[in-house]
N, C-alpha and C positions, 0 to 999 in steps of 0.2 A: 504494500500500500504506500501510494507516495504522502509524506507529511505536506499539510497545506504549504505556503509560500510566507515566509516573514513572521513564525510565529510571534507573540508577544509573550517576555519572561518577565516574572515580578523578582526583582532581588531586596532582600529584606535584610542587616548585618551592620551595625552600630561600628564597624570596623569602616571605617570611609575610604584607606587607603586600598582593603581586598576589594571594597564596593566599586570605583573607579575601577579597580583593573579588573573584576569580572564584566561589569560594563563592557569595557573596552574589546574584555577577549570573545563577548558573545555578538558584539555589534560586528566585528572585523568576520564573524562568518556569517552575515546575514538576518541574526536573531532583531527583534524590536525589543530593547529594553528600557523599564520602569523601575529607576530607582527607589530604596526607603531606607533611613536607618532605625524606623522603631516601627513594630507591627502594626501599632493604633491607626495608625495614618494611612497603610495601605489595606486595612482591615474595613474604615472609615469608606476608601475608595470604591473597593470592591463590593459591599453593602449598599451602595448607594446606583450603583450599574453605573458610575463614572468609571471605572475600571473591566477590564476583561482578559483578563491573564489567561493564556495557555496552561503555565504552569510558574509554579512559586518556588523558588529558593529562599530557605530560611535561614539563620543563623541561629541555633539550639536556645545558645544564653542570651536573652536581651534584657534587657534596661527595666522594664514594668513588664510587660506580656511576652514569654516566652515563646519560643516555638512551636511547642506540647500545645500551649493555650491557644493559640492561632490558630493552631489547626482542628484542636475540641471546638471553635470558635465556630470555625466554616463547616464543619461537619453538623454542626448543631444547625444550620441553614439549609441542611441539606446537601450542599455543594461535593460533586464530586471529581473538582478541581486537582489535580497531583501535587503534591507538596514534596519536596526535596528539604530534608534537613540536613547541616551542617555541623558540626560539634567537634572539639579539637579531645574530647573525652570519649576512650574507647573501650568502656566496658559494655559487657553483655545485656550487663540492666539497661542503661541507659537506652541501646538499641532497640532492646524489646518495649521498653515506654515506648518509643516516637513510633513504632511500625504498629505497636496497639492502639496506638490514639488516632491510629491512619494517616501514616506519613507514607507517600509512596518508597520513598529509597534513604537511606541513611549512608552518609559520604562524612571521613576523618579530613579535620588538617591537622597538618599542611595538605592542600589541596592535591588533588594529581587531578589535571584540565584534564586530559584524556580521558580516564574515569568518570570525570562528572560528565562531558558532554554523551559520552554514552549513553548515563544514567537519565541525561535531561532527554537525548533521543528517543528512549522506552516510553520516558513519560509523556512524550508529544504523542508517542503512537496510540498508547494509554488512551489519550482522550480525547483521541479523532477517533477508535474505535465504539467507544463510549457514546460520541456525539450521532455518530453515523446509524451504529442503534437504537436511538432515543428518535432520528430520526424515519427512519425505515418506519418506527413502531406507530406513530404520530401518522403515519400516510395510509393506516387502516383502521382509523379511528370509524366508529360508527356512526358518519354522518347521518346515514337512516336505521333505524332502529330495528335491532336484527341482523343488521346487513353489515359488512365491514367492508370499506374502500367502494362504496358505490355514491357517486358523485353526481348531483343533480337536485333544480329545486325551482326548474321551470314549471308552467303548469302541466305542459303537456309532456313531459317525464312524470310528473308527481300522478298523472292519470295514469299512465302504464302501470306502474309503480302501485299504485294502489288495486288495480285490478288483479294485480300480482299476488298481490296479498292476499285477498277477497277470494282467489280460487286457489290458494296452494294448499288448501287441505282435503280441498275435491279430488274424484279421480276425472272429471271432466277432461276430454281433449283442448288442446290449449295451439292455435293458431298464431303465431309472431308475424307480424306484417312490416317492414318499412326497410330504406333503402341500406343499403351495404356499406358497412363502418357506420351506423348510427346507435347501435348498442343494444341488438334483440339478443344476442346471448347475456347482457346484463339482467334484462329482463327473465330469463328463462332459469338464468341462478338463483333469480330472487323466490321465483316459484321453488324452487328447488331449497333452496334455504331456508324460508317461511314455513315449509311443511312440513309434513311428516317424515318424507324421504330425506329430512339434513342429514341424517349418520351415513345413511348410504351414498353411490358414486354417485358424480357427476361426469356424466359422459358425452362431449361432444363431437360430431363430426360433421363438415363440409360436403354434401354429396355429390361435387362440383369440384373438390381436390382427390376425391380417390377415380381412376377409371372406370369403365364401366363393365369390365370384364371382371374386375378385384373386388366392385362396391357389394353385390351379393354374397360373396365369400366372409367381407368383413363385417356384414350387419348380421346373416345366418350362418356363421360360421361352415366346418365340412370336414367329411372323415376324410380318414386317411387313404389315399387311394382315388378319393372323389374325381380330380384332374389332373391332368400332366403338373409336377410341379407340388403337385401337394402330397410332403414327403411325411406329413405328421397330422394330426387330428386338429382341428383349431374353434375353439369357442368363440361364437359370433357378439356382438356390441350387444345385441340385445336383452343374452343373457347375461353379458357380464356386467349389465346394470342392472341387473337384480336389485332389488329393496332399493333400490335408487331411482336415477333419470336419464334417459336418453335424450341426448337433442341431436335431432337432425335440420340441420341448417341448409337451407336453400333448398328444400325440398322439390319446388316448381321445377326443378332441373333433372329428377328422376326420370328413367325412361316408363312408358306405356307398363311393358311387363313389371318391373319392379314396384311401380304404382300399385298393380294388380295383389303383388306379396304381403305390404304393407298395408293394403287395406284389411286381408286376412288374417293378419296379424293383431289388429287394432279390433277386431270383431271378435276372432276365437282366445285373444290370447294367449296362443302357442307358436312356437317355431320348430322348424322341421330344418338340420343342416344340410348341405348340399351331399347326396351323396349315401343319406340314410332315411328312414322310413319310420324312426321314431321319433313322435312331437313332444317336445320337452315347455312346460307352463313356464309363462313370464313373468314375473314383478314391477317390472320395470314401467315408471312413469314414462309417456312418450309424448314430449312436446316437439312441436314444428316450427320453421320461420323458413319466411322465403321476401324475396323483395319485389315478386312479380304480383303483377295480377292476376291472382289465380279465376277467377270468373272470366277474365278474357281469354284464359288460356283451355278453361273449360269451353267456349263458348265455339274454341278456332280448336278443338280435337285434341288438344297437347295434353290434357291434362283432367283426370275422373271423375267424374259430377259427384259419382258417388263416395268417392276416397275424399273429395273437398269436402262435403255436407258432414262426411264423419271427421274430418278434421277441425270443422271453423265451429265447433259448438262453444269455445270461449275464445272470441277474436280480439288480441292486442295489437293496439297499433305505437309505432315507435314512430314518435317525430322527425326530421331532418334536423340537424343540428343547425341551420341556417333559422328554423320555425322555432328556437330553443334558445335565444341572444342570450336566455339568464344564464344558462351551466355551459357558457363558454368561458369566462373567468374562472370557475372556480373547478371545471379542467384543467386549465391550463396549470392554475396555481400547483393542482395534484400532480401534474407531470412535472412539473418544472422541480418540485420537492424531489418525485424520484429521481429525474434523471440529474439531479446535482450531488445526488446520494452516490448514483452509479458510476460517475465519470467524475468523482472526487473534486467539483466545481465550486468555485464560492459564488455561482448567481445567484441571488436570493430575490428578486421577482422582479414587474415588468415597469416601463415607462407610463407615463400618461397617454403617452403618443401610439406606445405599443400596445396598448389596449384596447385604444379606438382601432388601430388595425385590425389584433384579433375579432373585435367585437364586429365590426364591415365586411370580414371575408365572405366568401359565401357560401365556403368549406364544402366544394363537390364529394369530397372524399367523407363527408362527416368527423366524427369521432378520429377513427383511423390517420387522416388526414391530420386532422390536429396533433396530436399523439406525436406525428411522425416531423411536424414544421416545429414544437416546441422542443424537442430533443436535439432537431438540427441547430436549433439557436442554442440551448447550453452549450455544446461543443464547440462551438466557431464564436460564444459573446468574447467580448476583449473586456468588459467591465464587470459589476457584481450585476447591473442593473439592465435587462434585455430591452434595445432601443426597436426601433420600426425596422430600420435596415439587418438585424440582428436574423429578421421574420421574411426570409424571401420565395412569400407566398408563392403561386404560380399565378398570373395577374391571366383575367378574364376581358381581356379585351379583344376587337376584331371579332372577325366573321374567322369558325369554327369550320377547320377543313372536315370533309363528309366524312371523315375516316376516325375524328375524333382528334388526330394529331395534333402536337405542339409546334406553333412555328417556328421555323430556326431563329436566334436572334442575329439581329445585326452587328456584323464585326465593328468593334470600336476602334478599330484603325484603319481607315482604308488609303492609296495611292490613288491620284490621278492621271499617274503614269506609267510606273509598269508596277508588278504584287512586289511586294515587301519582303527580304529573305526573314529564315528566323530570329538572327541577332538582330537586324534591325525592328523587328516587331518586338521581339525580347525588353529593345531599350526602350522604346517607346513606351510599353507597358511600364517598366520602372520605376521613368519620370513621369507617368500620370500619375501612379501612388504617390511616387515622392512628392508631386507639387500638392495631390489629395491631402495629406498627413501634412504640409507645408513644414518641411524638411526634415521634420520627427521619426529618425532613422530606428526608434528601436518601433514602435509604432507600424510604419513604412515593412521591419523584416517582419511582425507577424501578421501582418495582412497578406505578405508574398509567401508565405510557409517557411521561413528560413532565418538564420539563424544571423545576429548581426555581423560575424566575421564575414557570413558568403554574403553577405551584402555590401559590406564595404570592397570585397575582392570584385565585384561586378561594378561597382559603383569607378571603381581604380581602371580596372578592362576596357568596362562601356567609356570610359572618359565624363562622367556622367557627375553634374554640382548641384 
């Protein structure tokens, strides 16, 4: 795990001359350090959230509050901040007081620098581990009741969402209706969760990512022998959601025959594997969702009048996240927590500006879409705080080639006269950074992906000021 950038260390030590030169020796590699020579004062600091130390070096003996105290001090607040004490006294007692009272490490002087910065390195890791599961834990809180990590508080979520509720102790067939990456498998876990089947699996599959030669094999399983290739007996989805729930997603895309299985299924309750002649009984809760319309697709032969009427007896519909402006912030807010978690980020959320972007888009993709533009921006922000440019939607402008295609864009460099080799495009691009960032070279190297020596070596090359 990489430690954040620049931590901040509290040095605490009525010794002014060690105080300067541990100063000294933790600034010279990087550290932020905050002076004290009596606890009160940086006790005062950190109580007050004027201070926020990574971790605290103490010095054992001080003047009125010792370091044993300090640290009973911050403990008693709960804090589980690393403390580092110091003490030029090296008995066993003494060791065992500061490690009981919850001092992370106990370091002798005369100092050994090597040693401490070790010991402060454990402690930095200490409490970015610490931080990073406090946060993780925070990102599944139960915003809806029941439910952990399901995010939403538009009307038309809270309709879903409650209908969710309202049937998850039925055996009722349960219909998911709306477009792709909008959140019908949140909806389908909520039924799954609310009811009766929460101990048992949740099982979902695509029937649109498996083939359609393999999809029968993987919903009713098949002995062994069944086809070329089936070198071993294999238990189907349906049974292996026993006492649980099946979701089958995108149902509208099943072929005719499979349709026909499915319905028989949903009527008798049993499944027959391919290949044998004995029907084994189901438990398994089985909800659907598809993004089409299924009565048109009934209407134009795709698709079983009779397999839809037994599927749509509890019809949910899942809104577009564009129909949804409320739980577009406070997605994002949820992604942006995980993925600063995941990719060890210090963004911690979005501009003004950035807001009204996310809040404007028109998120063709839904959910998914979102998901996948706020994770692009933690990785690539350059500050703590995600701006507009941070967010490089895919902009909806122009008349939409019949094919659905993206237009290419336009080169930002073009000649009048004859094409450009690659060095001279090379520098061209350079200096429009360089003059963008107005002459901010370290700035300038992490917009170009590189590092400032190969920028200075290109800047020397290209002849480039």
């Amino acid at each position: 795990m990489k430690i954040k950038n620049n931590p901040l260390i509290t040095l605490i030590d009525d010794d002014l001359d060690l105080l300067d030169l541990l100063t000294s020796f933790f600034k010279q590699r990087g550290y932020k350090v905050e002076a004290f020579s009596n606890a009160e004062e940086a006790l005062i600091e950190i109580e007050n959230n004027r201070l926020h130390p990574d971790v605290v070096i103490s010095d054992l003996k001080l003047p009125t509050m010792s370091g044993i105290d300090f640290i009973k001090r911050m403990r008693k607040n709960n804090s589980s901040l690393p403390i580092i004490l110091m003490t030029s006294e090296g008995s066993l007692e003494v060791a065992v007081e500061a490690i009981e009272s919850g001092a992370y490490d106990f370091v002798l002087k005369p100092l050994h620098f090597p040693q401490l910065l070790i010991s402060l390195q454990r402690a930095l890791f200490l409490n970015q581990v610490q931080e990073e599961n406090s946060n993780l834990k925070s990102l599944f809180q139960e915003d809806v009741p029941g439910l952990k990590g399901v995010i939403g508080k538009s009307a038309g979520f809270k309709k879903a969402l409650e209908l969710a509720r309202r049937v998850s102790f039925s055996q009722a067939n349960v219909l998911i209706s709306g477009e792709s990456g909008a959140g019908k498998e949140v909806i389908a876990r909520a039924v799954h969760e609310l009811g009766d089947k929460k101990d048992g699996p949740f099982i979902a599959i695509n029937c649109t990512a498996i083939p359609e030669n393999l999809l029968e094999s993987e919903l009713f399983g098949h002995a062994k022998g069944a086809f070329t290739g089936a070198i071993d007996k294999k238990i189907g989805l349906f049974e292996e959601a026993n006492k649980g729930t099946l979701f089958l997603d995108e149902i509208g895309d099943l072929t005719l025959p499979l349709q026909a299985k499915l319905l028989r299924v949903l009527q008798e309750r049993k499944v027959k594997r391919i290949g044998e002649n004995q029907y084994r009984d189901i438990t398994a809760r089985i909800i659907c969702a598809t993004h089409k319309d299924l009565r048109k697709e009934v209407a134009e032969g795709r698709f079983r009048e009779d397999l839809f009427f037994r599927l749509n007896v509890i019809p949910i519909y899942m809104p577009p996240l564009r129909e949804r402006k409320d739980d577009i912030l406070p997605l994002s807010e949820f992604f942006l927590k995980k993925f600063a978690v995941m990719n060890n980020s210090s963004v911690k959320g979005f501009t003004k500006e950035a807001i009204q972007k996310l809040e404007g888009s028109p998120w063709k993709g839904n959910v998914r879409e979102l998901e996948n533009a706020i994770e692009r921006a933690v990785v690539l922000a350059t500050s703590d705080q995600i701006h507009p440019d941070d967010l490089p939607m895919e902009e909806h402008h122009g008349q939409e080639s019949g094919q659905g295609q993206m237009t290419a864009a336009p080169l930002m460099f073009k000649s009048n006269d004859a094409p450009m080799t690659l060095d001279e495009l090379c520098k061209k691009y350079i200096q429009h950074i360089f003059d963008k960032n107005e002459g901010a070279k370290e700035q300038t190297a992490k917009d170009l992906g590189i590092d400032r020596k190969t920028l200075y070596r290109k800047l020397k090359e290209m002849n480039l000021n």
